[in-house]
Backbone as numpy.savetxt, mean C-alpha at the origin, in Angstrom:
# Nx Ny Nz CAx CAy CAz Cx Cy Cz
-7.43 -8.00 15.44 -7.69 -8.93 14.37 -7.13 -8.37 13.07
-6.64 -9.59 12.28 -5.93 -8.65 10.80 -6.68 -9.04 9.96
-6.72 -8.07 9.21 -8.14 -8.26 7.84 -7.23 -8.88 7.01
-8.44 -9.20 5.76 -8.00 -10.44 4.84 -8.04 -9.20 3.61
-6.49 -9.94 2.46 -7.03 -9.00 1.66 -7.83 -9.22 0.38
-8.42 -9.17 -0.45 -9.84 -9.39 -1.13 -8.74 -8.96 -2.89
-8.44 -9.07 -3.53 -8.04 -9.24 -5.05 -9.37 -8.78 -5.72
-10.40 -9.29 -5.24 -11.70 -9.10 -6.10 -12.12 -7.86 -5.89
-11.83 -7.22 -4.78 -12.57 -5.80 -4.47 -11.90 -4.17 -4.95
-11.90 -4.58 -6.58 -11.95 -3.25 -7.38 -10.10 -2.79 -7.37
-9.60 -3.86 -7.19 -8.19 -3.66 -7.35 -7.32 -3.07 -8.50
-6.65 -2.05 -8.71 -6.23 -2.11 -10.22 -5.19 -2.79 -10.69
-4.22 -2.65 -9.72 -3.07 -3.65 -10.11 -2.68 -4.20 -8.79
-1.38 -4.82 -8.86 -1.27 -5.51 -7.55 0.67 -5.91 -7.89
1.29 -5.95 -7.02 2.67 -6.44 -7.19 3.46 -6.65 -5.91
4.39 -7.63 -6.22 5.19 -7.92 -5.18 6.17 -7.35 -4.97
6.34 -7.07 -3.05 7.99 -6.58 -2.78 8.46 -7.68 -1.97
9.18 -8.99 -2.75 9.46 -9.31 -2.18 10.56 -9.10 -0.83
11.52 -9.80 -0.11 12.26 -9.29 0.71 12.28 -8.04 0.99
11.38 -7.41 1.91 11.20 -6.19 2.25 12.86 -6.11 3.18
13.34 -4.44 2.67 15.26 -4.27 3.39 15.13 -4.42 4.85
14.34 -3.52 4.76 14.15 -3.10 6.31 12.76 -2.95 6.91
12.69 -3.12 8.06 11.22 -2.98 8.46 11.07 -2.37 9.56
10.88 -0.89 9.37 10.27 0.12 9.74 9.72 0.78 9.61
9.21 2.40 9.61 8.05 2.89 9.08 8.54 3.12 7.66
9.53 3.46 7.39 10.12 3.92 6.15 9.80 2.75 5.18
9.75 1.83 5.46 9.51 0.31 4.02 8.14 0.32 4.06
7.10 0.72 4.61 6.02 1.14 4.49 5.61 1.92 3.72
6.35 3.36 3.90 5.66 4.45 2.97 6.37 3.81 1.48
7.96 3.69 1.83 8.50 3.40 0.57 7.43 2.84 -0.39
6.29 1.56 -0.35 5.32 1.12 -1.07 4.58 2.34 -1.89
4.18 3.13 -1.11 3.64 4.25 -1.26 4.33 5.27 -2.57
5.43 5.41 -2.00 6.46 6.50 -3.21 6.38 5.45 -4.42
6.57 4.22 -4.26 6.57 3.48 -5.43 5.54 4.13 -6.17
4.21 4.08 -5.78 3.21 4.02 -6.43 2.92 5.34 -7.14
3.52 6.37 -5.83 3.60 7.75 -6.53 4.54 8.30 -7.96
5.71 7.29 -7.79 6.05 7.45 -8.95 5.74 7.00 -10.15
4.99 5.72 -10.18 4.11 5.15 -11.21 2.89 6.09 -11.74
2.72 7.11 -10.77 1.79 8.23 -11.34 1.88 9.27 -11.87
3.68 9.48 -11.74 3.87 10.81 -12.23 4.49 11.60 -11.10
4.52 11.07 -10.23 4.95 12.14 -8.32 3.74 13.11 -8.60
2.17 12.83 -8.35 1.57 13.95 -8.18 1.58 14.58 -6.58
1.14 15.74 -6.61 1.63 16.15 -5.21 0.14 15.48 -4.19
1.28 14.37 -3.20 0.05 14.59 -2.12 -0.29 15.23 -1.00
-2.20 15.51 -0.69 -2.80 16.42 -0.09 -2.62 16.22 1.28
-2.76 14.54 1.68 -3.24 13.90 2.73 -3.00 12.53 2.45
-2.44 12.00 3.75 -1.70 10.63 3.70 -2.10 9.60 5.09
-2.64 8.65 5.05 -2.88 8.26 6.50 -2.29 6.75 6.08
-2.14 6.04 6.85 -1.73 4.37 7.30 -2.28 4.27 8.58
-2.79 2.97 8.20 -3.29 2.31 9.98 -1.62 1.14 9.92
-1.39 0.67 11.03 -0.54 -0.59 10.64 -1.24 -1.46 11.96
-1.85 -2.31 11.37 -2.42 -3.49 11.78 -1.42 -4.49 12.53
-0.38 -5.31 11.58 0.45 -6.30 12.20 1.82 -5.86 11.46
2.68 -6.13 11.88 4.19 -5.85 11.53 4.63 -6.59 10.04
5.58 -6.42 9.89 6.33 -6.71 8.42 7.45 -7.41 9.01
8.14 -8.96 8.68 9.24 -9.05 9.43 10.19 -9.20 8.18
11.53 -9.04 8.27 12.30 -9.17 7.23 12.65 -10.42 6.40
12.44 -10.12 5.00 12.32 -10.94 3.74 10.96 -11.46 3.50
10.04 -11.76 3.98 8.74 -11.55 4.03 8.11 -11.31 2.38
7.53 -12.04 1.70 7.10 -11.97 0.58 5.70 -11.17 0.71
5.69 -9.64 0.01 4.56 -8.58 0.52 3.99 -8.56 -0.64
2.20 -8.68 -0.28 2.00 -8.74 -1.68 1.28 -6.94 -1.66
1.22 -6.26 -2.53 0.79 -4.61 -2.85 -0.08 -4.48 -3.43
-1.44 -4.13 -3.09 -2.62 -4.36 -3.57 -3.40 -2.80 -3.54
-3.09 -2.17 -4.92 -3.72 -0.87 -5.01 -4.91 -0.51 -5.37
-5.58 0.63 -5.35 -6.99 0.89 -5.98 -7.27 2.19 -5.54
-7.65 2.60 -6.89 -7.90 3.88 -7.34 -9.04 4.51 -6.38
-9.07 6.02 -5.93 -9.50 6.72 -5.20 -10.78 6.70 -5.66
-12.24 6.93 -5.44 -13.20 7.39 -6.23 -13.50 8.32 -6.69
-12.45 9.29 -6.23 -12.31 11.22 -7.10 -11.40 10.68 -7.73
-10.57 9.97 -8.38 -9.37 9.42 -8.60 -8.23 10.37 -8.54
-8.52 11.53 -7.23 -6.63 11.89 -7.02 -6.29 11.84 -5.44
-6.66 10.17 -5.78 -5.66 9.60 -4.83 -5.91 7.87 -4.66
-5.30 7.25 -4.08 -5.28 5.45 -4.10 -4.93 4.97 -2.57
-6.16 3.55 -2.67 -5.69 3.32 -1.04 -4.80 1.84 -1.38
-3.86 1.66 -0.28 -3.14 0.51 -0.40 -3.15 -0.24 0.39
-2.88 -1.62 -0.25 -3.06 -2.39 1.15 -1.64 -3.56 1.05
-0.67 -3.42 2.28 0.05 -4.71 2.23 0.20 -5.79 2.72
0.04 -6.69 2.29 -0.11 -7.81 2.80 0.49 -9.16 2.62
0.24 -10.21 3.64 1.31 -11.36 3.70 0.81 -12.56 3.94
0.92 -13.43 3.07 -0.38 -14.36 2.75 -1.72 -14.54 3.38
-1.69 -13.45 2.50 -3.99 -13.03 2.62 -4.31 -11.79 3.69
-3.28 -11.77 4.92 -3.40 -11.01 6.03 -3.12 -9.79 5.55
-3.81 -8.59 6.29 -3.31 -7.05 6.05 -2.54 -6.67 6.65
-1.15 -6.45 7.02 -0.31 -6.20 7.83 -0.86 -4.80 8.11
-0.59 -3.83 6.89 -1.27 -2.18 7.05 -1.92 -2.00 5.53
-2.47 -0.74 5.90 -3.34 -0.49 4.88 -3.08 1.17 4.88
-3.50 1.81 3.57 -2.91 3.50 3.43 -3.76 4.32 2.75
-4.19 5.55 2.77 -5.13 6.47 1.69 -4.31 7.60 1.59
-4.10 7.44 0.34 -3.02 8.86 -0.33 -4.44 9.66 -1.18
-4.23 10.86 -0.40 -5.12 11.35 -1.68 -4.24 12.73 -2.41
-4.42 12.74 -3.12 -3.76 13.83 -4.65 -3.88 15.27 -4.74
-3.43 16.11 -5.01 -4.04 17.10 -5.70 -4.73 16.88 -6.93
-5.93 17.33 -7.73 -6.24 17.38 -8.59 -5.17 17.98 -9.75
């Protein structure tokens, strides 16, 4: 079953990739480095992804982040109208 994704549940920002290039594991994390670079490239400790349902190409993805509760690190979730394709927990060095 693919989870729904929730906007309301403590999100900080959120953005689109649309036409994802390619779809493999690599356009996955790629979401991820995005975000790491929006932080500065802090170094991460520990990295997991579940992938729920696939990504197919051009696919309008919506990127739905939120801050760690130690805040050094953020879980992500991508998704494709409402569905979670995968979901990710980066956590940080302090």
């Amino acid at each position: 079953m693919v989870g729904k994704c929730r906007p309301d549940c403590g999100i900080r920002h959120r953005r689109s990739m649309s036409g994802v290039p390619a779809v493999n594991n690599a356009a996955y994390w790629a979401a991820a480095e995005e975000e790491l670079a929006r932080r500065g490239w802090p170094r991460v400790a520990t990295a997991e992804i579940e992938f729920r349902a696939g990504l197919d190409l051009g696919e309008s993805v919506d990127c739905l982040v939120s801050d760690a509760e130690d805040s050094f690190g953020f879980a992500m979730w991508l998704c494709v109208d409402g569905g979670v394709r995968a979901s990710m927990l980066i956590g940080c060095e302090p």
